[in-house]
C-alpha positions in Angstrom: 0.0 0.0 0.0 1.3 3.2 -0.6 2.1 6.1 2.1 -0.7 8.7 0.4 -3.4 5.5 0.9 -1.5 4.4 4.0 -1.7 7.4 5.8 -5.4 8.4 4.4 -6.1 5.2 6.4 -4.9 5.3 9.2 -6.2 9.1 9.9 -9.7 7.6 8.6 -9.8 5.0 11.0 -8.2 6.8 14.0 -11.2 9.4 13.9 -13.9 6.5 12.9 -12.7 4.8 16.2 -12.9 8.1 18.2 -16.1 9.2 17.0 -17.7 6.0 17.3 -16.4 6.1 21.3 -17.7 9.4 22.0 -21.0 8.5 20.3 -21.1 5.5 22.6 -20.7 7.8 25.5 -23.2 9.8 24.5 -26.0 7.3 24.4 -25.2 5.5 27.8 -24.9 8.7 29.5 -28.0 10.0 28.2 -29.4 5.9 28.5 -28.8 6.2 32.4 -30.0 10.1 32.6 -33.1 8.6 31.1 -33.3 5.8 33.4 -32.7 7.9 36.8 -35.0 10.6 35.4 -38.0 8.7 35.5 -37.1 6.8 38.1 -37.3 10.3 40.2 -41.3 10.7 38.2 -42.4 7.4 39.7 -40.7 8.2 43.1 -42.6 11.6 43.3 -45.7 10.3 42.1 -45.4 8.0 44.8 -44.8 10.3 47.2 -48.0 12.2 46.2 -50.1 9.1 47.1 -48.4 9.1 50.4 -48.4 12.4 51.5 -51.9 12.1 50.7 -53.2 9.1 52.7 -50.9 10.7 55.5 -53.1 13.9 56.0 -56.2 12.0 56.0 -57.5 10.4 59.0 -59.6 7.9 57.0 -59.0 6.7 53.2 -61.1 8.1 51.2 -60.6 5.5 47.9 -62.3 7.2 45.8 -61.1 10.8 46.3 -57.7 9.2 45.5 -59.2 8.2 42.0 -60.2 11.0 40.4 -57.1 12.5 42.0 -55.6 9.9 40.0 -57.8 10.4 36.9 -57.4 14.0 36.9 -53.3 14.2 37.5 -51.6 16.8 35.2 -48.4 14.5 35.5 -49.7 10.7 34.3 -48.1 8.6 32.6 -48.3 6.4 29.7 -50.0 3.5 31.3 -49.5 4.3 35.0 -50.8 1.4 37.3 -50.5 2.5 40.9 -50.8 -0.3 44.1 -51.0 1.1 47.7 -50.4 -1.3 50.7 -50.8 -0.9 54.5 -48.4 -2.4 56.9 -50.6 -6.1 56.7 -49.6 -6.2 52.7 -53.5 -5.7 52.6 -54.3 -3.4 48.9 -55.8 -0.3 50.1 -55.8 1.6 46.6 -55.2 0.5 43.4 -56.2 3.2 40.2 -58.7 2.7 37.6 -57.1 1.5 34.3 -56.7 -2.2 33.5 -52.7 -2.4 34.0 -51.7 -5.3 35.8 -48.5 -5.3 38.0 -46.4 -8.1 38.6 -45.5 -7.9 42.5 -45.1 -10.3 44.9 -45.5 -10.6 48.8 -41.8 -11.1 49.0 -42.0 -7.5 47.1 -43.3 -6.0 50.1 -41.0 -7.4 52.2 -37.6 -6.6 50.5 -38.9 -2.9 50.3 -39.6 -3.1 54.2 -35.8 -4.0 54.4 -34.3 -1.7 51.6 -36.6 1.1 51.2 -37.0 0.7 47.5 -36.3 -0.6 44.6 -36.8 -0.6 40.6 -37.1 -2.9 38.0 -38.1 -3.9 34.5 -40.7 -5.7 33.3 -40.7 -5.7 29.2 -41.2 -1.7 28.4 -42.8 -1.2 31.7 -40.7 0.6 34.5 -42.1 -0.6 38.1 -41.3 1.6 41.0 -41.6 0.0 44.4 -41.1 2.9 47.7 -41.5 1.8 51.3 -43.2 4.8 53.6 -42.7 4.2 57.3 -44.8 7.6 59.0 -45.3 7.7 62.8 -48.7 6.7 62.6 -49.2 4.3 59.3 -46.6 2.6 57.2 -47.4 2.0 53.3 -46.2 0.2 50.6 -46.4 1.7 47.3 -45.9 0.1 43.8 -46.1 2.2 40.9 -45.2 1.4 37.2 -45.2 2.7 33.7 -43.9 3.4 30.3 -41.8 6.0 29.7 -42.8 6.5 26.4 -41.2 10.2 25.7 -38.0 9.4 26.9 -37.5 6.4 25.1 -38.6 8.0 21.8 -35.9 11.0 22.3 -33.3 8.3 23.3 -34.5 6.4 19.9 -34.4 10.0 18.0 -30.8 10.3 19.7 -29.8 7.1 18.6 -31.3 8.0 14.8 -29.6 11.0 14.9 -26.4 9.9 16.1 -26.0 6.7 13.9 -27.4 9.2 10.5 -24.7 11.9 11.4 -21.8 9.8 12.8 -21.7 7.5 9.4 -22.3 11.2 7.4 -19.6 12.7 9.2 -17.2 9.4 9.3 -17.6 8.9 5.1 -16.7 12.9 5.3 -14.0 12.6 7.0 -12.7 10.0 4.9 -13.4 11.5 1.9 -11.7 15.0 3.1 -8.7 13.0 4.9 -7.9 11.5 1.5 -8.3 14.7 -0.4 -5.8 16.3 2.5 -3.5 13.6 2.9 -3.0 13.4 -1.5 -2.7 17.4 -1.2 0.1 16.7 1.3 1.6 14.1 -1.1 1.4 15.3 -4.2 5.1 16.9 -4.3 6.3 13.6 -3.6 4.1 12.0 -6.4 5.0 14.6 -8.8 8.9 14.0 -7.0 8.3 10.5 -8.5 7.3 11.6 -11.6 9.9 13.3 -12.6 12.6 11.0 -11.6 10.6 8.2 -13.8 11.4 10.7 -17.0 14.7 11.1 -16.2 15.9 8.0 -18.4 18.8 9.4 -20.2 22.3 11.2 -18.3 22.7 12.9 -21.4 20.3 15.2 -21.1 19.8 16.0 -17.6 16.4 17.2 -16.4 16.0 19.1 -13.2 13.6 18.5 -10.5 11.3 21.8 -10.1 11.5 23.0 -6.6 9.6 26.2 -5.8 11.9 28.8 -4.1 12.3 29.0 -0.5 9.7 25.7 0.0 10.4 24.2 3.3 8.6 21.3 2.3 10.6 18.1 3.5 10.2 16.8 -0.2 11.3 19.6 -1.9 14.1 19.7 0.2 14.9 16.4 -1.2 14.3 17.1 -4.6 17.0 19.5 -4.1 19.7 17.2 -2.5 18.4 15.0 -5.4 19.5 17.4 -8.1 22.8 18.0 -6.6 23.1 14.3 -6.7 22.0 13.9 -10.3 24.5 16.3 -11.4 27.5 14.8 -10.1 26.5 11.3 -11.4 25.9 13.1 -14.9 29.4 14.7 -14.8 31.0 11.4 -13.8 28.9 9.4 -16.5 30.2 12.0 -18.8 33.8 12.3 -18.0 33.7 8.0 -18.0 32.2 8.2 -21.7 34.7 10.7 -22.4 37.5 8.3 -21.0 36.6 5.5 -23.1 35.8 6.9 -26.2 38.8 9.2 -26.5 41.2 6.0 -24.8 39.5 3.7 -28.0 40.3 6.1 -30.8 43.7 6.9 -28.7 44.3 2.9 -29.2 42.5 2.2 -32.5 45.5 4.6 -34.4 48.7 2.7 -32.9 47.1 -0.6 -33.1 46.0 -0.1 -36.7 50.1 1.1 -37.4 51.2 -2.3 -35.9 49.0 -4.3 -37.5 50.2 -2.5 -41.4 53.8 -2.9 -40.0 53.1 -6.7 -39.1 51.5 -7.0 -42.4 54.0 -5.8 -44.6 56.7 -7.7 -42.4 54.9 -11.1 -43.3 55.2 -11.0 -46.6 59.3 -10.8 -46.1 60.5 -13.1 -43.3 60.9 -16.7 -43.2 58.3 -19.1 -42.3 59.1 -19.7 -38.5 58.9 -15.8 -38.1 55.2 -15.6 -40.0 53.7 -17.7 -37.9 54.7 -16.0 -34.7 53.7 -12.2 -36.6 50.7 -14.1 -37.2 49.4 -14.9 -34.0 50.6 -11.2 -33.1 48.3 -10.1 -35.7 45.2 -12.2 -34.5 46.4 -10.8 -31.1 46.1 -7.5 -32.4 42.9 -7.9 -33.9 41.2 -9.5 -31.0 42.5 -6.4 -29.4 41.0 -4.1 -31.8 37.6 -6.0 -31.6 37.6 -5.4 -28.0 38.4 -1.6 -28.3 35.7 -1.4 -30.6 33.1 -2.8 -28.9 34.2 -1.0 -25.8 33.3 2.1 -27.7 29.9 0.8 -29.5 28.7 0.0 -25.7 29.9 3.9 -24.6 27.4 5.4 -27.6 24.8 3.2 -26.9 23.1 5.7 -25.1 23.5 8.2 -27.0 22.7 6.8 -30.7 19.2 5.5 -28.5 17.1 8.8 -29.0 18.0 8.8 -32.9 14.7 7.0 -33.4 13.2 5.9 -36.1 10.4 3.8 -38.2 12.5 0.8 -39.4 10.9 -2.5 -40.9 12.8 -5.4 -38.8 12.7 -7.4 -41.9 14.3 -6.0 -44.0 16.9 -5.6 -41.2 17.4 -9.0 -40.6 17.9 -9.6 -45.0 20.4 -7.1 -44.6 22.1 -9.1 -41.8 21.1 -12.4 -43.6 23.1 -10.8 -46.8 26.0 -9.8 -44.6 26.7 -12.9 -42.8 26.6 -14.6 -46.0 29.5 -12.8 -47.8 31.7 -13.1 -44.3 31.0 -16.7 -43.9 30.4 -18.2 -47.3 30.0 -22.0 -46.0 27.0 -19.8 -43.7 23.4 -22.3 -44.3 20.5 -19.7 -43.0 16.7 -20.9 -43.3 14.6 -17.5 -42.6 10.4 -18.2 -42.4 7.4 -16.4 -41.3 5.1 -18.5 -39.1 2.1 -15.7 -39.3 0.1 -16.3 -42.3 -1.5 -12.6 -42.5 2.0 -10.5 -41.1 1.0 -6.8 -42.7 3.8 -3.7 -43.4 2.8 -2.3 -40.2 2.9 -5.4 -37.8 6.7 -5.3 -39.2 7.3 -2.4 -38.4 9.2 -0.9 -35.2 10.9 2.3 -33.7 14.2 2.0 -32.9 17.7 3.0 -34.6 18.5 1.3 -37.9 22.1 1.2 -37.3 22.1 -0.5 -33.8 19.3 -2.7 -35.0 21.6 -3.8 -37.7 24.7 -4.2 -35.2 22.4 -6.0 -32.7 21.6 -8.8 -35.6 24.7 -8.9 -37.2 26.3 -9.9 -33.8 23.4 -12.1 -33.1 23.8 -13.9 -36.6 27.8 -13.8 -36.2 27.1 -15.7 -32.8 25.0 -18.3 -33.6 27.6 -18.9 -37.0 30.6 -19.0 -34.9 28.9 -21.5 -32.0 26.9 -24.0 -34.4 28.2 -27.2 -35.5 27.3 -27.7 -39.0 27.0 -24.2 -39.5 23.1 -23.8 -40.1 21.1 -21.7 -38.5 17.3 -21.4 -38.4 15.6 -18.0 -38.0 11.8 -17.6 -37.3 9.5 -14.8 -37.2 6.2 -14.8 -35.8 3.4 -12.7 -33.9 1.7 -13.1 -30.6 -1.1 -10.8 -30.0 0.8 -7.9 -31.7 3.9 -8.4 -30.6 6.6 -9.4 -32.7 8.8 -12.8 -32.0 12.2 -13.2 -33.5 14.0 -16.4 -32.6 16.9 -18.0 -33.9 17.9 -21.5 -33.8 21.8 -23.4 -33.8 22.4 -26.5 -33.0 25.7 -25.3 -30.7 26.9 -26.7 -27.3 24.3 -26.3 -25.0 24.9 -23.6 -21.7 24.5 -24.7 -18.7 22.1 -23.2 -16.1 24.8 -21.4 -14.3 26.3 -20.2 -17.5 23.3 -19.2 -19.3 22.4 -16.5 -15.8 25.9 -15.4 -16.6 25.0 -15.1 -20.2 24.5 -10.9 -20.9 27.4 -10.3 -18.7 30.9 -8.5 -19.9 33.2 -10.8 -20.5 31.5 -14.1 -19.9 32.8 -16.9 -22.3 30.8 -20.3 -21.9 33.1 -23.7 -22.0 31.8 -24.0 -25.5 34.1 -21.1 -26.2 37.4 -22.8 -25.8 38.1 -22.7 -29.8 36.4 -19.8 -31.0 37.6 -16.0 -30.9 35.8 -13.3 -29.5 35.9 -11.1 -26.5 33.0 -12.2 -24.7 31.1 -8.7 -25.3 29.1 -10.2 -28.6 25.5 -10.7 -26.6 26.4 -8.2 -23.7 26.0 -5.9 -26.7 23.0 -7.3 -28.3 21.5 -6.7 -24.6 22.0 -3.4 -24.1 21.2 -2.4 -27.7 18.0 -4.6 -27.4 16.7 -3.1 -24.1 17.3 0.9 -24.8 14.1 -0.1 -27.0 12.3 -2.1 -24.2 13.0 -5.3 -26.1 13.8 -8.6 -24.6 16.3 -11.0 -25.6 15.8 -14.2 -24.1 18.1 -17.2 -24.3 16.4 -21.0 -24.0 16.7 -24.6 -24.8 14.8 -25.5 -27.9 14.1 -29.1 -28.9 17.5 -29.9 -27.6 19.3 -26.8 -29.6 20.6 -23.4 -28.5 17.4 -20.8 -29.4 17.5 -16.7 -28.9 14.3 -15.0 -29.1 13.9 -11.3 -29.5 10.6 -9.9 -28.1 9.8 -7.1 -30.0 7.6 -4.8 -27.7 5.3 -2.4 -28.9 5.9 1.6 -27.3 
């Protein structure tokens, strides 16, 4: 996961947790305030009954009825039960309400004083009144039908805003977090178009930005400019050290030349295996210096047509190596102009084949080489097929690196920079050059990506 989406998380879910606390809070505070709150109604409507049977000398049933009928404060089906000290009922009101008590009832409020319960919805309220002249037990019970709905509205409420304000706050957590990020993402940007030290591009920094990132980007183009100026000054070195050589080595090898013709036949073939010497030499230097303009002969692209490349290669490798046997076939049956075509530079394109043709000449037995070229969804495939030595797995992971020379090598020249070459040409262009076993023969395949 990245830091932007990272982060955006985290913040989201911190908050989501918080809220969701606080919200919790909030209804069991206000759940208990409820509770206690009409626990204190019932308590003071039970007071009212007693206060009233206290301050008459005689009970007067139904006086306490339509006291009952006519209270301003009832409640949503209010059953009231009065008791004297024998647990006898003395009062009970009017509406159809049934209470479940017990005699047991009675006697735990003699011994606590009160208590409260629930039965369903129903709140039930029991008081225990001990005066100097009468003691009374009163159970009164109800619905409390307001408070419950304003807890239930609460609840609503809270649950509507808290998911409104939770899929806010991840919305504008995001949008703040990817504002805070986006230097970095543009940082990264930038750094993905810088593909070539030849021409350097420069990370925009806006002046006097504290921004940790921009700080970077700075301390990043200080960086990038010193590895430009030692990538230039090492391209410098070997270009200018391989024409430096190329100049003596071709004097030597004119001298040797003319100095074979002359001596005696012990001395021609020592000055000749100087001369191959020499030549190997001058193969090396040269390739040293094809690898050092590689990048720079990249950005010369061009529409080239990869067949007619390879006849050109085909034509070449046929004049150098006469006794060369090359089969060349198209496995597509419908392979247009365009599907042929690719962008690249002609001339490396052309090196890149020549070597690869030179290669498979040099390491195949009887000298015949099968090349294919075929299409998979688009993509053009170019293998090629000798029926060399075999590599070994630890040889072929070694195979694209300077300088490597298989055991199949032992009686062949070369300089072991042949296929490094290839490579590097191949993937300037995003094209892959894979090597494989084949029906028991040496196969390299060329994947020609599209841009």
């Amino acid at each position: 996961m990245t830091i932007k989406g990272k982060t955006s998380l985290l913040i989201s879910i911190s908050f989501t947790i918080l809220f969701t606390s606080v919200c919790a809070f909030i209804i069991h505070q206000f759940t208990n305030f409820r509770k206690e709150e009409f626990k204190e109604r019932l308590h003071e409507k039970a007071i009212n009954y007693v206060r009233l049977l206290v301050g008459v000398k005689e009970i007067n049933k139904e006086l306490l009825r339509k006291i009952d009928q006519n209270s301003i404060n009832k409640l949503y089906e209010e059953k009231t039960l009065i008791f004297d000290s024998t647990f006898h009922l003395i009062f009970s009101s009017l509406d159809d309400t049934k209470i479940q008590w017990s005699t047991d009832d009675l006697i735990y409020l003699k011994k606590h004083g009160s208590f409260i319960r629930k039965n369903n919805d129903t709140d039930i309220y029991g008081l225990y009144y001990d005066s100097e002249k009468r003691d009374f037990y009163i159970i009164v019970s109800a619905k409390d039908t307001i408070g419950q709905g304003i807890l239930n509205y609460l609840n609503f409420l809270i649950v509507g805003v808290g998911i409104f304000f939770i899929i806010l706050t991840w919305i504008i957590s995001f949008l703040i977090v990817k504002r805070q990020i986006d230097p970095l993402d543009k940082f990264t940007a930038q750094i993905k178009s810088i593909n070539n030290l030849n021409e350097i591009t420069h990370l925009s920094i806006p002046q006097n930005s504290k921004n940790e990132i921009h700080l970077i980007s700075k301390e990043f183009n200080y960086m990038i400019n010193r590895i430009s100026e030692i990538y230039q000054k090492q391209k410098e070195f070997t270009s200018n050290a391989s024409h430096e050589f190329r100049t003596p080595l071709a004097r030597i090898t004119a001298q040797l030349e003319n100095q074979i013709n002359v001596v005696n036949d012990d001395l021609k073939i020592f000055l000749r295996k100087i001369l191959i010497d020499i030549n190997q030499l001058k193969e090396l230097i040269d390739s040293l210096l094809l690898l050092s303009k590689i990048d720079t002969e990249k950005t010369n692209l061009e529409i080239i047509r990869i067949d007619e490349c390879l006849y050109d290669s085909i034509e070449k490798a046929h004049k150098q190596y006469p006794d060369y046997k090359i089969q060349f076939s198209i496995t597509a049956k419908e392979l247009d102009v365009q599907k042929l075509e690719i962008k690249s530079n002609a001339a490396l394109m052309h090196i890149a084949l020549d070597n690869l043709l030179r290669n498979a000449y040099q390491y195949s037995l009887s000298k015949n080489v099968s090349i294919n070229l075929d299409e998979d969804n688009n993509i053009l495939v170019l293998s090629l097929n000798n029926d060399g030595v075999l590599l070994s797995p630890l040889e072929q992971k070694k195979l694209f690196t300077p300088f490597m020379r298989g055991s199949n090598s032992t009686n062949h020249q070369g300089v072991g920079l042949g296929l490094r070459i290839v490579n590097r040409i191949l993937s300037a262009y995003n094209f892959k050059l894979i090597y494989s076993i084949v029906d028991n023969k040496n196969c390299f395949t060329i994947i020609f990506n599209k841009p």
